[in-house]
N, CA, C and O of each residue as an XYZ file, in Angstrom:
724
protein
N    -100.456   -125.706    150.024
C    -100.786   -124.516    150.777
C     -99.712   -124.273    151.816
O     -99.140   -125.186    152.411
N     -99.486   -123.044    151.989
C     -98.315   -122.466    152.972
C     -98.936   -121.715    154.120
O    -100.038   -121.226    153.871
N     -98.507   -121.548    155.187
C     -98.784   -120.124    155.788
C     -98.157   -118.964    155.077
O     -97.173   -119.334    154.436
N     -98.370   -117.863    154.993
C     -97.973   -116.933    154.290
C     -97.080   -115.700    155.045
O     -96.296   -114.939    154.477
N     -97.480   -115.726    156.723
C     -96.833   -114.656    157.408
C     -97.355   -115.398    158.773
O     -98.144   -116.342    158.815
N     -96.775   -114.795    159.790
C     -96.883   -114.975    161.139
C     -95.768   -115.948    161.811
O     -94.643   -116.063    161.325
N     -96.192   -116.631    162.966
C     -94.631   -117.351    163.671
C     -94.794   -118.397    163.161
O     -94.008   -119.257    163.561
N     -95.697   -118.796    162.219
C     -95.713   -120.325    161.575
C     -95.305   -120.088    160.096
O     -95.430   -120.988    159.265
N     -94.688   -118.543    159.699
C     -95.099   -118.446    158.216
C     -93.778   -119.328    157.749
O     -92.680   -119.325    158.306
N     -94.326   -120.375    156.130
C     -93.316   -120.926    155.529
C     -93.899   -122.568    156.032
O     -93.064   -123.384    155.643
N     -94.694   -123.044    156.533
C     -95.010   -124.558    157.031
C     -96.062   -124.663    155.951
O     -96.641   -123.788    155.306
N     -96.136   -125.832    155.938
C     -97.176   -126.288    155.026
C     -98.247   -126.731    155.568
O     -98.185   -127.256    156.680
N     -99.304   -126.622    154.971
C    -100.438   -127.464    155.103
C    -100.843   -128.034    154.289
O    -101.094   -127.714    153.127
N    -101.052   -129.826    155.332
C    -101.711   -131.061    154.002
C    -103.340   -129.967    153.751
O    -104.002   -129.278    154.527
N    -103.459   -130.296    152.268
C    -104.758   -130.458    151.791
C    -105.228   -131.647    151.778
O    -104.800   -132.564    152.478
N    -106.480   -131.747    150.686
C    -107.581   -132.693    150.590
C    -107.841   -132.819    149.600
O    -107.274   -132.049    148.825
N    -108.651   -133.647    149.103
C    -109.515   -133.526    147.667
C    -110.644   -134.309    148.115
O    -110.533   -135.530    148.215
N    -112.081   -133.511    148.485
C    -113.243   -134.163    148.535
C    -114.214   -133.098    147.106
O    -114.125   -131.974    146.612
N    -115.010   -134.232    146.962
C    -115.680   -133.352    145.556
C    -116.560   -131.817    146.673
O    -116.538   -131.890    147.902
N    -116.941   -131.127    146.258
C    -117.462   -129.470    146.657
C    -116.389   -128.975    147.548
O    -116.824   -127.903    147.969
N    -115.211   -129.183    148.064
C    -114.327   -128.694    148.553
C    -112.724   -127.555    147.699
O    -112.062   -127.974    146.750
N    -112.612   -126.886    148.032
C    -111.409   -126.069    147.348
C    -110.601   -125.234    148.216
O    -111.064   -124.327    148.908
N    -109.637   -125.496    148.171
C    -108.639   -124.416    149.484
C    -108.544   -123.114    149.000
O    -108.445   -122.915    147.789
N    -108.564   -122.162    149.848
C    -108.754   -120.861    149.480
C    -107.020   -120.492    148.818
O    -105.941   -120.615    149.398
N    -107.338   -119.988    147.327
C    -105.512   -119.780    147.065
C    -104.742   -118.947    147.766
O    -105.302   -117.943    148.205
N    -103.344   -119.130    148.040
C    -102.144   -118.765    148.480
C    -102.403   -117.297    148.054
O    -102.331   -116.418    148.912
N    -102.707   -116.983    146.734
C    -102.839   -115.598    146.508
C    -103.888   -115.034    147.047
O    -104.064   -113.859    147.368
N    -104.617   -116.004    147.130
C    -106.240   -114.807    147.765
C    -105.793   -114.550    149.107
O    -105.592   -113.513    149.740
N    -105.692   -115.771    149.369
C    -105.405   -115.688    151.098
C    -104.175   -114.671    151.317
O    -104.137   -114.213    152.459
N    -103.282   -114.281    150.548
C    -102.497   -113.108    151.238
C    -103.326   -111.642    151.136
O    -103.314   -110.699    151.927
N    -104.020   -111.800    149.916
C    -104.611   -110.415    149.647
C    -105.907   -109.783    150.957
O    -106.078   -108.673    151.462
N    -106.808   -111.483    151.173
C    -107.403   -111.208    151.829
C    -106.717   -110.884    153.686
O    -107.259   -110.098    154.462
N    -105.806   -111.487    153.926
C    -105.163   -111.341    155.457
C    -104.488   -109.465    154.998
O    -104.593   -108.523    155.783
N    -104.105   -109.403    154.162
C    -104.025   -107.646    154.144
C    -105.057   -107.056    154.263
O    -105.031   -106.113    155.054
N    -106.043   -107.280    153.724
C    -107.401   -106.583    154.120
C    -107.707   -106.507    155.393
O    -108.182   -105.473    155.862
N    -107.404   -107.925    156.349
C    -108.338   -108.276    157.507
C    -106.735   -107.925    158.828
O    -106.908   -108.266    159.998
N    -105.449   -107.309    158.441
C    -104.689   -107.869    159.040
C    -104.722   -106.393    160.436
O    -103.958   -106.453    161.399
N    -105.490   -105.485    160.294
C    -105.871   -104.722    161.530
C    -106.662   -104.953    162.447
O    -107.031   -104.131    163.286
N    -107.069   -106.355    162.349
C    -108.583   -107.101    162.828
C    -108.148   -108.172    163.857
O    -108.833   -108.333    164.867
N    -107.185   -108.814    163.668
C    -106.468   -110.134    163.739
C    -106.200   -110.265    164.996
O    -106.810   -111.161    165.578
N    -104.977   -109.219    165.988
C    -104.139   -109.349    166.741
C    -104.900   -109.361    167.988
O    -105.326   -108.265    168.353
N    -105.310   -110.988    169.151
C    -106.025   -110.676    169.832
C    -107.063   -110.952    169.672
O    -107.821   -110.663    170.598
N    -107.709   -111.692    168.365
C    -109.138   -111.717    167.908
C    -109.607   -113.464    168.545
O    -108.887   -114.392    168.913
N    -110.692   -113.371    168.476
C    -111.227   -114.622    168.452
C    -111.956   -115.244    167.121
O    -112.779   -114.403    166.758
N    -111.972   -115.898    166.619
C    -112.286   -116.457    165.111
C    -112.766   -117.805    165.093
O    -112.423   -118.755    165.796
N    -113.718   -117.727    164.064
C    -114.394   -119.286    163.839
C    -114.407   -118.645    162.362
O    -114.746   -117.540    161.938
N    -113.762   -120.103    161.607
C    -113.685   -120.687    160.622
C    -114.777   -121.531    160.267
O    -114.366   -122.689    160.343
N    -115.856   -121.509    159.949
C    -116.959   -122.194    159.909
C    -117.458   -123.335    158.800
O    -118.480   -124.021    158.829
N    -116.471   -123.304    157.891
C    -116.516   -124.081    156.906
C    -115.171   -124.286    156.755
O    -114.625   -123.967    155.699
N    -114.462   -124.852    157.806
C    -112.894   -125.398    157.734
C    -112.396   -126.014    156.717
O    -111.493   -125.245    156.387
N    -112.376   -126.726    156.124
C    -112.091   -127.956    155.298
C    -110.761   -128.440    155.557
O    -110.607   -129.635    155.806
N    -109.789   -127.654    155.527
C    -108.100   -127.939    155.817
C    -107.483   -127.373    157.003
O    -106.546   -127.921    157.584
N    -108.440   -125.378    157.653
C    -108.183   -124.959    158.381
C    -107.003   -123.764    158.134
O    -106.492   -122.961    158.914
N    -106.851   -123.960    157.013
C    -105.889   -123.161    156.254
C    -106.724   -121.491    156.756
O    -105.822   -120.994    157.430
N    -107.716   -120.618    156.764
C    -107.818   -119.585    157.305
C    -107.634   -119.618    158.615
O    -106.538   -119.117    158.864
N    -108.185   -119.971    159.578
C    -107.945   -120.002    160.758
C    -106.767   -120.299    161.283
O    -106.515   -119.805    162.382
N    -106.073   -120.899    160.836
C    -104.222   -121.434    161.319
C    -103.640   -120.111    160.645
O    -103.016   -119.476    161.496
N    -103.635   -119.369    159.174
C    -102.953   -118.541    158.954
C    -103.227   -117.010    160.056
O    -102.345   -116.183    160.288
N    -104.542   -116.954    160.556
C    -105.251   -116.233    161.401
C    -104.367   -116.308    162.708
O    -103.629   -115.386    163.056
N    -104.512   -117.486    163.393
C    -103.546   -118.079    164.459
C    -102.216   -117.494    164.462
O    -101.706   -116.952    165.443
N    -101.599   -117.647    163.151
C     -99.861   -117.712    162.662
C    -100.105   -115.770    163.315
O     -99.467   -115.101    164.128
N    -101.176   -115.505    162.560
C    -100.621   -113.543    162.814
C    -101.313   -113.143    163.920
O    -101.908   -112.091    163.685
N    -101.467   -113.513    164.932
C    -101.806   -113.365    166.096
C    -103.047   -113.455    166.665
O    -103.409   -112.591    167.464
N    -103.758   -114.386    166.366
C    -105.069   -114.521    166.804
C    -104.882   -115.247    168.310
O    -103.843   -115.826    168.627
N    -106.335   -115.093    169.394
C    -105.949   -115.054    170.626
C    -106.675   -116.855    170.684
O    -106.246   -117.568    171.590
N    -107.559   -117.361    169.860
C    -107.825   -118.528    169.695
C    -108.965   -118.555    168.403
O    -109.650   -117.628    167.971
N    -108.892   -119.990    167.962
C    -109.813   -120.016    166.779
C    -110.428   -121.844    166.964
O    -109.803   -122.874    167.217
N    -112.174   -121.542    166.650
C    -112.974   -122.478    166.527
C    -112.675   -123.197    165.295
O    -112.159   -122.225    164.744
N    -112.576   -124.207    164.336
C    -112.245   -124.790    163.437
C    -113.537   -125.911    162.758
O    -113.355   -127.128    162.719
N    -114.691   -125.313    162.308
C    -115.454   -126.255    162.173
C    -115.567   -126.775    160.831
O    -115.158   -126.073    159.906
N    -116.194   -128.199    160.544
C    -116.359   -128.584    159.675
C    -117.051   -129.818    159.901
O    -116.860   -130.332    161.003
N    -118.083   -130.615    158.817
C    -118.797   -131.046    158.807
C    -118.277   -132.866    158.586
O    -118.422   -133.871    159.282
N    -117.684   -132.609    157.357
C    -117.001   -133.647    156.585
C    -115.878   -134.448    157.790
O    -114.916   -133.759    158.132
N    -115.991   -135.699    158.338
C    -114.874   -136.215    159.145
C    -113.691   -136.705    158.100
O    -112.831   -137.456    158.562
N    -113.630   -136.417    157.075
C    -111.894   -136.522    156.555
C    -111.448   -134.967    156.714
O    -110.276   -134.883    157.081
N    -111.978   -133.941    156.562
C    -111.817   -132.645    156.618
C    -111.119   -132.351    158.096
O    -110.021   -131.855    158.350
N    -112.118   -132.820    158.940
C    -111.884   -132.676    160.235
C    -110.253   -133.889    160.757
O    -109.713   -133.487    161.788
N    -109.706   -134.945    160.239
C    -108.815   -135.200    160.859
C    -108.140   -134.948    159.533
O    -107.195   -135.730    159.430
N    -108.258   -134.131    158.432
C    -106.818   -133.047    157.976
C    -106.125   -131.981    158.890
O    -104.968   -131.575    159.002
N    -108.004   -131.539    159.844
C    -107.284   -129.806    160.223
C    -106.708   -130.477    161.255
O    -105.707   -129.869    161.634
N    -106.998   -131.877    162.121
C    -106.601   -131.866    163.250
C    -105.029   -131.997    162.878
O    -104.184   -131.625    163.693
N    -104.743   -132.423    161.887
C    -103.704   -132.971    161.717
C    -102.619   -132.196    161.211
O    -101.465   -132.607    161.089
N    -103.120   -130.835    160.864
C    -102.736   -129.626    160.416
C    -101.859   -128.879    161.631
O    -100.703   -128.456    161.620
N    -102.832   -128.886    162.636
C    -102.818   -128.423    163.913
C    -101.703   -129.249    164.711
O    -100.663   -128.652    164.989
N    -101.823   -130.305    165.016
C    -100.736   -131.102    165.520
C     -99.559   -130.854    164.986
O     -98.569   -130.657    165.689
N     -99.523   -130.832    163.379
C     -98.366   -131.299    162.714
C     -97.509   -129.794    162.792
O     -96.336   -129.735    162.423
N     -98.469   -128.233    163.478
C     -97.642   -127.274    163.610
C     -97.889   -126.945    164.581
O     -97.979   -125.727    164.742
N     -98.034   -127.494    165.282
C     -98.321   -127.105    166.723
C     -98.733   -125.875    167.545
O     -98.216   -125.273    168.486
N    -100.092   -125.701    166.686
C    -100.965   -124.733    167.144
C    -102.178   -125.322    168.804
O    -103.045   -126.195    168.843
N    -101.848   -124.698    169.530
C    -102.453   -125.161    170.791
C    -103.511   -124.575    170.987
O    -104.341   -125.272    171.571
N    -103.978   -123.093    170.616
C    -105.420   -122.162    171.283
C    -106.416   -122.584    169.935
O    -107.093   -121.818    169.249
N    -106.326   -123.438    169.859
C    -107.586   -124.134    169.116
C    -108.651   -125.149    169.261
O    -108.340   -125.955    170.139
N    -109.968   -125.438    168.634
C    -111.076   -126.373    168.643
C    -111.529   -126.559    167.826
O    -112.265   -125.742    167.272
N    -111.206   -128.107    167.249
C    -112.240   -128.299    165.998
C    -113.577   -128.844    166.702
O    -113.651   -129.129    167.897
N    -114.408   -128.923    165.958
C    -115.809   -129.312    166.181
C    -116.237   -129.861    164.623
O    -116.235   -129.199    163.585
N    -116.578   -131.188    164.795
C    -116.796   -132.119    163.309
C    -118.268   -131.822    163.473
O    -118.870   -132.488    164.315
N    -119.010   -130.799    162.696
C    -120.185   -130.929    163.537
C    -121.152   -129.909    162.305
O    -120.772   -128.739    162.305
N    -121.959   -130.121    161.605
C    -123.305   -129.431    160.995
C    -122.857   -127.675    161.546
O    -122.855   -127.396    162.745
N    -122.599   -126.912    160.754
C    -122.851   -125.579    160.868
C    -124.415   -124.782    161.652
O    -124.626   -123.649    162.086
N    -124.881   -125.462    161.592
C    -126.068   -124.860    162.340
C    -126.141   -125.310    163.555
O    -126.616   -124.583    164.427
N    -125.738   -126.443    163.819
C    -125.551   -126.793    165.343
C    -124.317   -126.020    166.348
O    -124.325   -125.698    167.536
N    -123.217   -125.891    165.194
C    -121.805   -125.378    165.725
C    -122.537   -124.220    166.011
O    -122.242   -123.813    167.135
N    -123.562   -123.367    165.323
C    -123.753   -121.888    165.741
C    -124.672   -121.728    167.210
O    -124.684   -120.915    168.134
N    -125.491   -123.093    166.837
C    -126.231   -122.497    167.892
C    -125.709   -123.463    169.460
O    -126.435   -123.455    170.454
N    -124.620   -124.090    169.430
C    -123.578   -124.581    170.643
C    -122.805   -123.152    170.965
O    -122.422   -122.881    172.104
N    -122.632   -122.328    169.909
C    -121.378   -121.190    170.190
C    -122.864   -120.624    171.161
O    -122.686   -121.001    172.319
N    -124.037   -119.964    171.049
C    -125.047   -119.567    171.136
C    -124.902   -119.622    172.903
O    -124.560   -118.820    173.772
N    -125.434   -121.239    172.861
C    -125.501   -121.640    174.301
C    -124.425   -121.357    174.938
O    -124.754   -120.856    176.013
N    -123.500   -121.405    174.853
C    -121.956   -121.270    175.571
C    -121.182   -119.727    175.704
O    -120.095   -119.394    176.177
N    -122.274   -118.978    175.057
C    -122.172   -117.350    175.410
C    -120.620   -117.039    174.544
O    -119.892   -116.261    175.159
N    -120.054   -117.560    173.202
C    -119.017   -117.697    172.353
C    -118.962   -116.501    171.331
O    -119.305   -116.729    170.171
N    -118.541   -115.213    171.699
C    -118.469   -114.704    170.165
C    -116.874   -114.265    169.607
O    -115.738   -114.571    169.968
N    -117.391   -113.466    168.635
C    -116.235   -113.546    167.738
C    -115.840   -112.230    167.180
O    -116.623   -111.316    166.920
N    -114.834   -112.218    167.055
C    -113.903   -110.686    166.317
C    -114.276   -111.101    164.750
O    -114.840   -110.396    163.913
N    -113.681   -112.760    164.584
C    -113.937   -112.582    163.039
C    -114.100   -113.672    162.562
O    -113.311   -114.530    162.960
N    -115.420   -114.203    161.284
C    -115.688   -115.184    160.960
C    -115.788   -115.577    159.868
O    -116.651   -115.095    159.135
N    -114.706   -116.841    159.309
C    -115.005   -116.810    158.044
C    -115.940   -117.947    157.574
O    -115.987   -119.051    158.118
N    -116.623   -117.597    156.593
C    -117.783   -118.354    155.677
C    -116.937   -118.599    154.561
O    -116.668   -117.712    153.751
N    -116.420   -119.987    154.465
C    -116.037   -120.248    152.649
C    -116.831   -121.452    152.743
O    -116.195   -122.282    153.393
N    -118.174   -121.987    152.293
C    -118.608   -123.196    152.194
C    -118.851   -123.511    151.008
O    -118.968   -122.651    150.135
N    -118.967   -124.776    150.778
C    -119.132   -125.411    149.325
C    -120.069   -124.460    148.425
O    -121.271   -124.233    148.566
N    -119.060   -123.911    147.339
C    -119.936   -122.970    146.594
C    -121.411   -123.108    146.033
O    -122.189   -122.157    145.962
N    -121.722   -124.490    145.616
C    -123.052   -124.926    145.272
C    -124.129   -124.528    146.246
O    -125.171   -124.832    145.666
N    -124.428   -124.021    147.393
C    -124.848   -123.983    148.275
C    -125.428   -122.381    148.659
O    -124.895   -121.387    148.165
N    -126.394   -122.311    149.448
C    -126.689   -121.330    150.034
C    -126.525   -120.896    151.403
O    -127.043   -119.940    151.981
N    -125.510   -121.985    151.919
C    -125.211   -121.717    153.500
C    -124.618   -120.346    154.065
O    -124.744   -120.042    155.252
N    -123.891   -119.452    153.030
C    -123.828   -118.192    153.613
C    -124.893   -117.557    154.048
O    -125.038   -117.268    155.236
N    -125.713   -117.288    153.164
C    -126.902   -116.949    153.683
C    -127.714   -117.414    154.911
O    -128.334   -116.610    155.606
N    -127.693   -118.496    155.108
C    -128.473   -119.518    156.083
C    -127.506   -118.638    157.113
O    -127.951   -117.769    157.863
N    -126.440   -118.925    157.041
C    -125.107   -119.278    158.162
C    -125.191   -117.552    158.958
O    -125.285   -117.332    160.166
N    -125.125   -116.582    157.901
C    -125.530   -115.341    158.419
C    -126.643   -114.659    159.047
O    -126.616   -113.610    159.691
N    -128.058   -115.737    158.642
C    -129.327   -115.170    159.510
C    -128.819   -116.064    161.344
O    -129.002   -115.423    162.379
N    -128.364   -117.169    161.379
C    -128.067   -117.649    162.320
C    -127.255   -116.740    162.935
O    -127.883   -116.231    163.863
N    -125.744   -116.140    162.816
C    -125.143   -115.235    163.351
C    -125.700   -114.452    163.786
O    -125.639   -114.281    165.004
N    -126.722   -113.394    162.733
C    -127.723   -112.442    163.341
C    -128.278   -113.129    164.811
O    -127.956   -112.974    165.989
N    -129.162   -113.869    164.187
C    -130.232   -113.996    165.074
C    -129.348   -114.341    166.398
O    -129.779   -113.671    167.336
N    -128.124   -115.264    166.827
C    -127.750   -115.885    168.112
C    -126.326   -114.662    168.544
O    -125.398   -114.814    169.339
N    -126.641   -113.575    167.716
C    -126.013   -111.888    168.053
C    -124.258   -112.782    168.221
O    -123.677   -112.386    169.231
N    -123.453   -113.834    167.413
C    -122.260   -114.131    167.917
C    -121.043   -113.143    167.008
O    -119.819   -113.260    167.061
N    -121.759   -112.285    166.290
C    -120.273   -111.459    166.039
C    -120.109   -110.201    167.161
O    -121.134   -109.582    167.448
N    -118.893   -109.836    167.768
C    -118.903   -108.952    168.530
C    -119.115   -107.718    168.001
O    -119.152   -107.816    166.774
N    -119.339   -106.117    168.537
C    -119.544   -105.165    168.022
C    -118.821   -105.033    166.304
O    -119.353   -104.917    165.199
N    -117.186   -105.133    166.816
C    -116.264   -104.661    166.151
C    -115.928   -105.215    165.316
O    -115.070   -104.873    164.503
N    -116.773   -106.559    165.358
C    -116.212   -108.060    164.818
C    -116.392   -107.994    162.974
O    -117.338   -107.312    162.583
N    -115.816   -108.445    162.264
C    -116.096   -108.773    160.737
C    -116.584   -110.069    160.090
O    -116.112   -111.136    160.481
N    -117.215   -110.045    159.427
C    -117.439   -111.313    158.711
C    -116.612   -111.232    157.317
O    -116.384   -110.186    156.709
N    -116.160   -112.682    156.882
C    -115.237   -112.645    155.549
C    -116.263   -114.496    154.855
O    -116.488   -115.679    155.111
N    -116.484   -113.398    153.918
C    -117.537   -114.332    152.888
C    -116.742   -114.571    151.645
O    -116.132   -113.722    150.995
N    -116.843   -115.909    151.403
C    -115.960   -116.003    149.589
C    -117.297   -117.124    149.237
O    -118.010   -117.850    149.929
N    -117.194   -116.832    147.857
C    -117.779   -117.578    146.967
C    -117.951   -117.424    145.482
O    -117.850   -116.248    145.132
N    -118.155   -118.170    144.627
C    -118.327   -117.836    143.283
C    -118.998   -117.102    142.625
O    -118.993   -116.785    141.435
N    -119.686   -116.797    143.614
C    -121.141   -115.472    142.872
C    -121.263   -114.237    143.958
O    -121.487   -114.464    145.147
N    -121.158   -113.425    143.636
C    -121.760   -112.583    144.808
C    -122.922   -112.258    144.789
O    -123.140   -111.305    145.537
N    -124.299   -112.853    143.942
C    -125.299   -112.817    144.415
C    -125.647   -113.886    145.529
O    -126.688   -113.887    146.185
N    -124.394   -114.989    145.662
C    -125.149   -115.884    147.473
C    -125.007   -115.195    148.189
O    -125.886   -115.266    149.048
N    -123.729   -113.856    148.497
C    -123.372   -113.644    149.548
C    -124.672   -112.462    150.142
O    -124.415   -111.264    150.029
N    -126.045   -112.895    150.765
C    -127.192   -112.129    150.860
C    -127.040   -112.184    152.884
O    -127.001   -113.080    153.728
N    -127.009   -111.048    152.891
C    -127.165   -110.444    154.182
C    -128.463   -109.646    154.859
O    -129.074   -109.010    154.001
N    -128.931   -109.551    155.971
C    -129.459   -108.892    156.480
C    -129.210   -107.620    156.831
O    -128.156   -107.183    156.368
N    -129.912   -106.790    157.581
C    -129.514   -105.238    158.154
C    -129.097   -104.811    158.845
O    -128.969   -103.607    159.072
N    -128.389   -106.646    159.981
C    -127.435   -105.986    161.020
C    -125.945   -106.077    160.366
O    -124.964   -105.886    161.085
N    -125.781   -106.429    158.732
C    -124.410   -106.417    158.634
C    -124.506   -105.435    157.359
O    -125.581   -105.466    156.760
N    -123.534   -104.588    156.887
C    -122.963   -104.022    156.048
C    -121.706   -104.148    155.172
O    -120.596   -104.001    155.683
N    -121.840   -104.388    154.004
C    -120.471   -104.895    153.184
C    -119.542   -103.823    152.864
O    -119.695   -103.174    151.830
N    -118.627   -103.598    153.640
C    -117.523   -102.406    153.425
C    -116.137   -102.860    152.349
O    -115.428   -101.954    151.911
N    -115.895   -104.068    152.049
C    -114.946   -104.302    151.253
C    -115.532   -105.255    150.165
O    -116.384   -106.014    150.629
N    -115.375   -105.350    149.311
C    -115.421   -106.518    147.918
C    -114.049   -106.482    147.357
O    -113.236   -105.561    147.439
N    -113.871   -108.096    146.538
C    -112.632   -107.958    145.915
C    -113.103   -109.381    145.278
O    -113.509   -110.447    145.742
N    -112.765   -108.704    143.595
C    -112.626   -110.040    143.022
C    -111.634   -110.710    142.797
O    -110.605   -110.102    142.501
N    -111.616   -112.233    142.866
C    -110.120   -113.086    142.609
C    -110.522   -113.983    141.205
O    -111.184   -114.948    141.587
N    -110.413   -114.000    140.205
C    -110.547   -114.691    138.877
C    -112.067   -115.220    138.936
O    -112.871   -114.384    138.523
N    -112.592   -116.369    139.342
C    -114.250   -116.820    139.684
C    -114.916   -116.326    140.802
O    -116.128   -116.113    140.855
N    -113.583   -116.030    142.278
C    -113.779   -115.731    143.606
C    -114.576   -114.803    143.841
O    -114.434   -114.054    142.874
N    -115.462   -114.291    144.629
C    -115.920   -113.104    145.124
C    -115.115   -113.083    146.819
O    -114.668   -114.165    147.199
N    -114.993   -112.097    147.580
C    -114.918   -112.101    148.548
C    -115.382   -110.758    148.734
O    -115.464   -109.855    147.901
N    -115.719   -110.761    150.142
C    -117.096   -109.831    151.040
C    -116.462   -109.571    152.356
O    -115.992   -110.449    153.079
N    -116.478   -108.638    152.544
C    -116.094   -108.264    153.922
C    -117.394   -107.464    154.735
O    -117.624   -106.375    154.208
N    -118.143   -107.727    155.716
C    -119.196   -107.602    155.922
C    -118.796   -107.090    157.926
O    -118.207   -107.780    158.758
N    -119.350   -105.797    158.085
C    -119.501   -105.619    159.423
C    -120.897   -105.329    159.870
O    -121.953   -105.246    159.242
N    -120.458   -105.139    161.740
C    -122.207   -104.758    162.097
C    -122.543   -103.535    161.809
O    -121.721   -102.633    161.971
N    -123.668   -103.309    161.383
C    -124.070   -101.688    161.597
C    -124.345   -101.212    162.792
O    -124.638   -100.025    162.931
């Protein structure tokens, strides 16, 4: 994995190999940062299913103003740290920590966000989960976007404070671009 654009573009990032884990491809990830790249400059972002950190650092690279880095898995978590060090990204925080706790710590700490991405282990229904939590603890800002990938786009199930304004398929990928109404 590369950065693709920004003041880091051209560095690498170590991956991983844990079983339900997959880095988002080089190709998606440019297609999708064109989609999201009027969103970016200035934003605040949580990566919520980090695994390598590869969205949030390429986020960082094109001008993001800081980004949360969570993930559950502690080999995941000292890849991104190590991601981070090894390019020396400074306006960042990982948190090794259960997605439902990370949401409802952002909650308590009055934390929101321009833009959040959901890529979690596809087997799973945590988008869904992960998005009634957002609702309910109100952490996307007005303007803010959500960016959902997964293998089906029947997980990606939302409520009525968000609206899906972009889709795009990548070969198995779905991706969702989801704002507030």
């Amino acid at each position: 994995m590369i950065i693709i654009s920004g003041k880091y573009k051209g560095r690498r990032l170590e991956g991983f190999y844990i079983d339900g884990t997959r880095p988002t491809m080089d190709r998606v990830k440019e297609s999708l940062f064109g989609m999201i790249q009027n969103c970016i400059n200035n934003s605040y972002v949580l990566d919520l299913f980090s695994g390598s950190g590869n969205l949030a650092i390429e986020a960082l690279s094109e001008g993001a103003s800081s980004a949360y880095l969570v993930d559950l898995n502690k080999k995941a978590c000292a890849v991104i740290k190590r991601n981070i060090k090894n390019i020396g990204v400074s306006n960042s925080n990982v948190l090794c920590m259960d997605y439902k706790m990370a949401l409802k710590y952002f909650y308590d700490k009055s934390i929101k966000f321009n833009i959040i991405f959901l890529d979690p282990p596809y087997k799973t229904s945590y988008i869904e989960d992960a998005l009634k939590l957002i609702s309910r603890y109100d952490l996307l800002l007005d303007s803010g976007i959500v960016v959902c990938e997964s293998d089906s786009i029947d997980k990606i199930v939302y409520d009525d404070m968000f609206i899906s304004y972009k889709e795009k398929k990548y070969g198995d990928k779905f991706v969702v671009l989801l704002k507030k109404v």
